[in-house]
C-alpha positions in Angstrom: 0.0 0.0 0.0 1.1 3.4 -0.2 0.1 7.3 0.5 -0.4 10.1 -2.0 -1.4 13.7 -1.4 -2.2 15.5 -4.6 -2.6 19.1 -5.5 -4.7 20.2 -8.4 -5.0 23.6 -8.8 -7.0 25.0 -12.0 -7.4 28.3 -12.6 -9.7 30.1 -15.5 -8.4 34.2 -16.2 -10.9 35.9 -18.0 -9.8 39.1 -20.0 -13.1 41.1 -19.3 -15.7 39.9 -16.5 -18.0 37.6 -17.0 -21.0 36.2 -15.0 -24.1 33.2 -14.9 -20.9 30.3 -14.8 -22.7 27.1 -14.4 -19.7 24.5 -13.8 -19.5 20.6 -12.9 -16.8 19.2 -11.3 -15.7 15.7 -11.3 -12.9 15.8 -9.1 -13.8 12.9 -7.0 -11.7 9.5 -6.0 -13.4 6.6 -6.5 -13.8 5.0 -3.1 -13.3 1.0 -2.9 -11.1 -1.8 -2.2 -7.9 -0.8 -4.0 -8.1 3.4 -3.0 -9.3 4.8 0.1 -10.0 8.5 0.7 -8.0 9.6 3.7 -9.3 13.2 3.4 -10.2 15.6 0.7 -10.9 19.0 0.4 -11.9 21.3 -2.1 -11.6 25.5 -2.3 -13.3 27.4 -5.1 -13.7 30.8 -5.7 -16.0 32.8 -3.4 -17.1 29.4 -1.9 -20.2 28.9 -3.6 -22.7 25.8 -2.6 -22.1 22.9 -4.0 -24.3 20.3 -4.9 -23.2 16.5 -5.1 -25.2 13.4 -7.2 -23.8 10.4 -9.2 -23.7 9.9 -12.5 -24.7 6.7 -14.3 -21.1 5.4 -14.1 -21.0 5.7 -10.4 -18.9 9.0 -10.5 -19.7 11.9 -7.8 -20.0 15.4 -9.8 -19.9 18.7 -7.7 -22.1 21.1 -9.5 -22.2 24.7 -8.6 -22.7 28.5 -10.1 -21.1 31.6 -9.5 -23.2 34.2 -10.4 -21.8 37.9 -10.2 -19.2 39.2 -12.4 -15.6 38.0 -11.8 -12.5 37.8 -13.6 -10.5 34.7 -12.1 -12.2 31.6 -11.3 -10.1 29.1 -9.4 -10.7 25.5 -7.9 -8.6 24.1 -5.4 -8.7 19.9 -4.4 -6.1 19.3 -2.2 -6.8 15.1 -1.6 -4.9 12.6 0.6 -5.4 8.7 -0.4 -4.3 5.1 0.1 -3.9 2.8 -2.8 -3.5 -1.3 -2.6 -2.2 -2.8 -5.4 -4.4 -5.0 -7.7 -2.9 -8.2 -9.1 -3.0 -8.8 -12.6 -4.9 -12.0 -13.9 -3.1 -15.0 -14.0 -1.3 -15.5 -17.8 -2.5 -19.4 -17.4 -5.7 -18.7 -17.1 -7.6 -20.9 -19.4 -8.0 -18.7 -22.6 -11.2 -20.7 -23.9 -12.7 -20.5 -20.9 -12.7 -16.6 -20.6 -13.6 -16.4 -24.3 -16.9 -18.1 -23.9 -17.6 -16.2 -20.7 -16.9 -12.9 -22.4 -19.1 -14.1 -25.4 -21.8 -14.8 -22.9 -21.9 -11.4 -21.3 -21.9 -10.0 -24.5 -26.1 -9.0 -23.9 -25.7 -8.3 -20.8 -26.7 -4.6 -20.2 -24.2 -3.4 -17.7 -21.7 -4.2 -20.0 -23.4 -2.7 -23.6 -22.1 0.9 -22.9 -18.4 -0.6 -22.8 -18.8 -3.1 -26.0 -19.8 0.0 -28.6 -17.4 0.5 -31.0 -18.9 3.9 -33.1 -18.4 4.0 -36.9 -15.5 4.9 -38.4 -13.7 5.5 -42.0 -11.0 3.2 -41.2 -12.9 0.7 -39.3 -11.7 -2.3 -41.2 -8.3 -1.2 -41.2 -8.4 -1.3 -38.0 -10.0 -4.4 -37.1 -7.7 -5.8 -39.6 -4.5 -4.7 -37.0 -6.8 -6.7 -34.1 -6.9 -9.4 -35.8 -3.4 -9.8 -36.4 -2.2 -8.7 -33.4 -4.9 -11.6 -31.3 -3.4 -14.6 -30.5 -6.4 -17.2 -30.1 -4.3 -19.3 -27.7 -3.8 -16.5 -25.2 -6.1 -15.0 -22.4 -8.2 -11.9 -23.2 -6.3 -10.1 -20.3 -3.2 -11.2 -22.1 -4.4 -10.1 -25.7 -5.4 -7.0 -23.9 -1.7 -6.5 -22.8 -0.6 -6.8 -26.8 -2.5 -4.1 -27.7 -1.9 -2.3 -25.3 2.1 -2.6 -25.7 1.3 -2.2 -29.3 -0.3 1.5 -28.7 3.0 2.3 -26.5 5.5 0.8 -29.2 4.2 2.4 -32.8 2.2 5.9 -31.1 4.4 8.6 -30.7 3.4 10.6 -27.5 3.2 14.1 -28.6 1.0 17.2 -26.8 -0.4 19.5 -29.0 -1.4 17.5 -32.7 -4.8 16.6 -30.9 -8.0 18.2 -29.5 -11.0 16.9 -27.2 -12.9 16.6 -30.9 -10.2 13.9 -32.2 -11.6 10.6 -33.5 -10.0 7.3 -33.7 -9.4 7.8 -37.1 -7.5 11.0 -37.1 -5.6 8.9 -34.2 -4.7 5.9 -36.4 -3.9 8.3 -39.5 -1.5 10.3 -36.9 -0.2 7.3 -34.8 0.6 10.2 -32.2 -1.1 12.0 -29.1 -1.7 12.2 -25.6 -2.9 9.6 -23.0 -6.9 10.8 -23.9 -5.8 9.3 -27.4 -4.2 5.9 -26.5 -6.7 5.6 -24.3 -9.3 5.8 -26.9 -7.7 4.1 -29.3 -7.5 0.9 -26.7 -11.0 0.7 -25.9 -12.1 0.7 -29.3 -9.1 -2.2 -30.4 -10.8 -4.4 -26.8 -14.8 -3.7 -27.7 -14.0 -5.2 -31.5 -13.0 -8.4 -30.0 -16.1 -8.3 -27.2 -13.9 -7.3 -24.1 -15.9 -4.5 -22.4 -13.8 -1.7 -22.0 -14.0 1.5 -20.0 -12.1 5.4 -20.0 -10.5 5.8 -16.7 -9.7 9.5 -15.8 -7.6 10.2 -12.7 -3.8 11.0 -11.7 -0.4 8.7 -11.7 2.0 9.1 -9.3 5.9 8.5 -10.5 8.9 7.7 -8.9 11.7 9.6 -10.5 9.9 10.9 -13.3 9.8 7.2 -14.8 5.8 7.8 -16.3 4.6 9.9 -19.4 1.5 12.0 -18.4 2.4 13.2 -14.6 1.9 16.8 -14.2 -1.4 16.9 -15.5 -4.4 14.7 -15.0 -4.1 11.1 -16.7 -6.2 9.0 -18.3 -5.8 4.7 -18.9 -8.0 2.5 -19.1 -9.9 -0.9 -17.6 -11.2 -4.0 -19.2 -13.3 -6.2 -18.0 -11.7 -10.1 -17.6 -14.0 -13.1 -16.2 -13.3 -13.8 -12.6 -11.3 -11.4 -12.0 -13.2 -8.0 -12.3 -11.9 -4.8 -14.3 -8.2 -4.7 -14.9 -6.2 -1.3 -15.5 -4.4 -1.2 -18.5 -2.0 2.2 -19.4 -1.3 2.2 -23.1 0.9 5.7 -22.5 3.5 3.9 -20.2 3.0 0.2 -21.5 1.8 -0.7 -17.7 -0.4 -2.4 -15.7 -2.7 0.1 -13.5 -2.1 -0.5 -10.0 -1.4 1.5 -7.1 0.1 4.2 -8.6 -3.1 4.7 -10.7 -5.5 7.2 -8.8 -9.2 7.2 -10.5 -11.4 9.9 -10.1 -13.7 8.6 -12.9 -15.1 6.0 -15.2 -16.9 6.4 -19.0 -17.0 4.9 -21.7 -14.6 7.8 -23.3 -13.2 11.0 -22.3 -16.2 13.9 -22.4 -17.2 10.9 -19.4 -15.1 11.4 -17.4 -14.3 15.6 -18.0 -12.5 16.5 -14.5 -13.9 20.8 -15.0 -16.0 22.3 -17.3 -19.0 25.0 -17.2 -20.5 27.5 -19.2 -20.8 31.1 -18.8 -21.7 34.6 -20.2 -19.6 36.8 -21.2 -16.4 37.4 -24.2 -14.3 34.3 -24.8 -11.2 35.2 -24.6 -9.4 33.8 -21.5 -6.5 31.5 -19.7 -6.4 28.2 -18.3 -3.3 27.7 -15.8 -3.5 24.0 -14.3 -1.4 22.6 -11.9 -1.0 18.8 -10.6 1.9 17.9 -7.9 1.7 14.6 -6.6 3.4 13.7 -3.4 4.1 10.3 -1.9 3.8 11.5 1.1 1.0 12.0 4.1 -0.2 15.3 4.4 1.5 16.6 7.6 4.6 15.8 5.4 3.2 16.9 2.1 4.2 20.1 -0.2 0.6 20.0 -0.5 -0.1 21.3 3.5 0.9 24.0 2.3 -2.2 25.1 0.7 -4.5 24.1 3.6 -2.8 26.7 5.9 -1.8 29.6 3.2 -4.9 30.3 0.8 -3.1 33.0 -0.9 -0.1 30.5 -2.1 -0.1 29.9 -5.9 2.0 26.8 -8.0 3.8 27.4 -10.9 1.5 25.8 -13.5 2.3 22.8 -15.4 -0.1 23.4 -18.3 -1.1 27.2 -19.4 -3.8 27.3 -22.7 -5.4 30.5 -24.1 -8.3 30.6 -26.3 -8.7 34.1 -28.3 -12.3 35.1 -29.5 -10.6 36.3 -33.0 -9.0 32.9 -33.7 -11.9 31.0 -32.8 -15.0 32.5 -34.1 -17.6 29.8 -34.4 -16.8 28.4 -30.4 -18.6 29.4 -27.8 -17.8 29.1 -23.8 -19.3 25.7 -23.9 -16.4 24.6 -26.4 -13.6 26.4 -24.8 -14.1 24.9 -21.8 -14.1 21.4 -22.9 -11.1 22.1 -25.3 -8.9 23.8 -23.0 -10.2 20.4 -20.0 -8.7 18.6 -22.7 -5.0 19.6 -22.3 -5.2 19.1 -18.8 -5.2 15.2 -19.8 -1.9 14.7 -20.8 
């Protein structure tokens, strides 16, 4: 087991004030077996009410409004966990056994959200790669692994040549992206041969810089193996997604599983500073205690974004938001 306190800090700058923001957070752990919510706290600007429900995932969301004009909003979670690591399935597992069960559950409705594969232009390209890449005589956790290693080995990781609005095929023409991209482009390679698969948005937590994707919030993703429950697989770092994997939230893609985003009135133009610092660490020894005691301290951002009204004429607040989300899943 272990202890992480994290710090995310994000922070919208608006050039001229705005007012009527309407925002949803999703910037809550998943509470169960393998992660356990020590204490969690979140600040937001002016300290507005906040009202909490579940989605049809499972996920808490934080919804709230601030109403009057204002120029910064800012949102503070400052959250201490405990993680347990989560074994990986057995590689002798008996791979016709797990086929037929997977087959079986194929109806089942709990698991028809993470089977859909959408259409797409290079469809059969693509389940042409699956097919070559399956190996009939292994597991479908260890199949799952291949493609997985397959994302990590022949995808170049690369911020910036993607937006929230990319599709699997722009992903596959590219080969290149973020961890929102590998992740998508793993679900859909699982749901064409009938594993259920599912986004996973949350943080990961590196020793010595060793993981692509720390700094910002990350994203992986789970598939569902017979007997053994829903398995983390992380196509950016080739890994399996244990206890150094922090969920916040589950989907069946990213705009699931969006950690911030709101709507609001008023001009476009404005800057997104996000910060992540993830310390493995209690929180009397944390960076992070900082924050608790000192509401005026500020971290250096890891991610800054600006969207200008002139340069984007036909998106409105809605869209900026969930663009500018976007880059904080790296």
């Amino acid at each position: 087991m272990a202890i992480f306190t994290i710090k995310h800090l994000t922070r919208y700058i608006y050039e001229e004030p705005v007012y009527d923001s309407i925002n949803q957070m999703m910037l809550y752990p998943i509470s169960d077996n393998y992660q356990k919510v020590i204490s969690h706290k979140i600040k937001i600007s002016d300290s507005p009410p906040v009202q909490n429900f579940n989605d049809k995932f499972g996920n808490m969301l934080g919804i709230f409004s601030h109403l009057q004009p204002h120029n910064e909003l800012k949102i503070s979670s400052i959250l201490e966990i405990e993680t347990f690591p989560k074994a990986e399935p057995d590689p002798s597992s008996d791979a016709d056994t797990l086929w037929d069960e997977l087959n079986k559950i194929g109806n089942d409705f709990k698991f028809r959200d993470y089977l859909q594969v959408d259409k797409m232009s290079f469809s059969n390209e693509i389940m042409q790669l699956v097919q070559n890449l399956k190996n009939d005589k292994l597991n479908p956790y260890e199949n799952a692994k291949k493609f997985s290693e397959y994302i990590y080995s022949n995808f170049s990781y690369s911020q910036g040549v993607t937006s929230v609005e990319t599709e699997v095929d722009e992903i596959w023409t590219l080969k290149a992206g973020v961890c929102q991209d590998f992740a998508h482009f793993l679900l859909v390679m699982l749901r064409m041969i009938q594993i259920p698969a599912r986004y996973v948005s949350g943080y990961i937590c590196p020793e010595n810089d060793d993981f692509r994707g720390a700094g910002a919030t990350h994203a992986w993703v789970e598939a569902y193996i017979p007997g053994f429950d829903w398995v983390g697989l992380d196509p950016t770092n080739n890994c399996h997604a244990s206890d150094r994997h922090i969920r916040l939230a589950i989907g069946r893609y990213f705009k699931d599983c969006t950690p911030f985003k709101g709507i609001y009135k008023g001009k476009l133009d404005h800057r997104l500073e996000v910060s992540v610092i993830v310390d493995n660490a209690d929180i009397e020894q944390s960076s992070a205690r900082n924050f608790i005691e000192d509401k005026n301290m500020t971290l250096e951002p890891s991610l800054v974004s600006e969207v200008k009204s002139e340069s984007n004429p036909t998106t409105n607040s809605y869209q900026a938001f969930i663009q500018m989300q976007q880059q904080q899943q790296q």
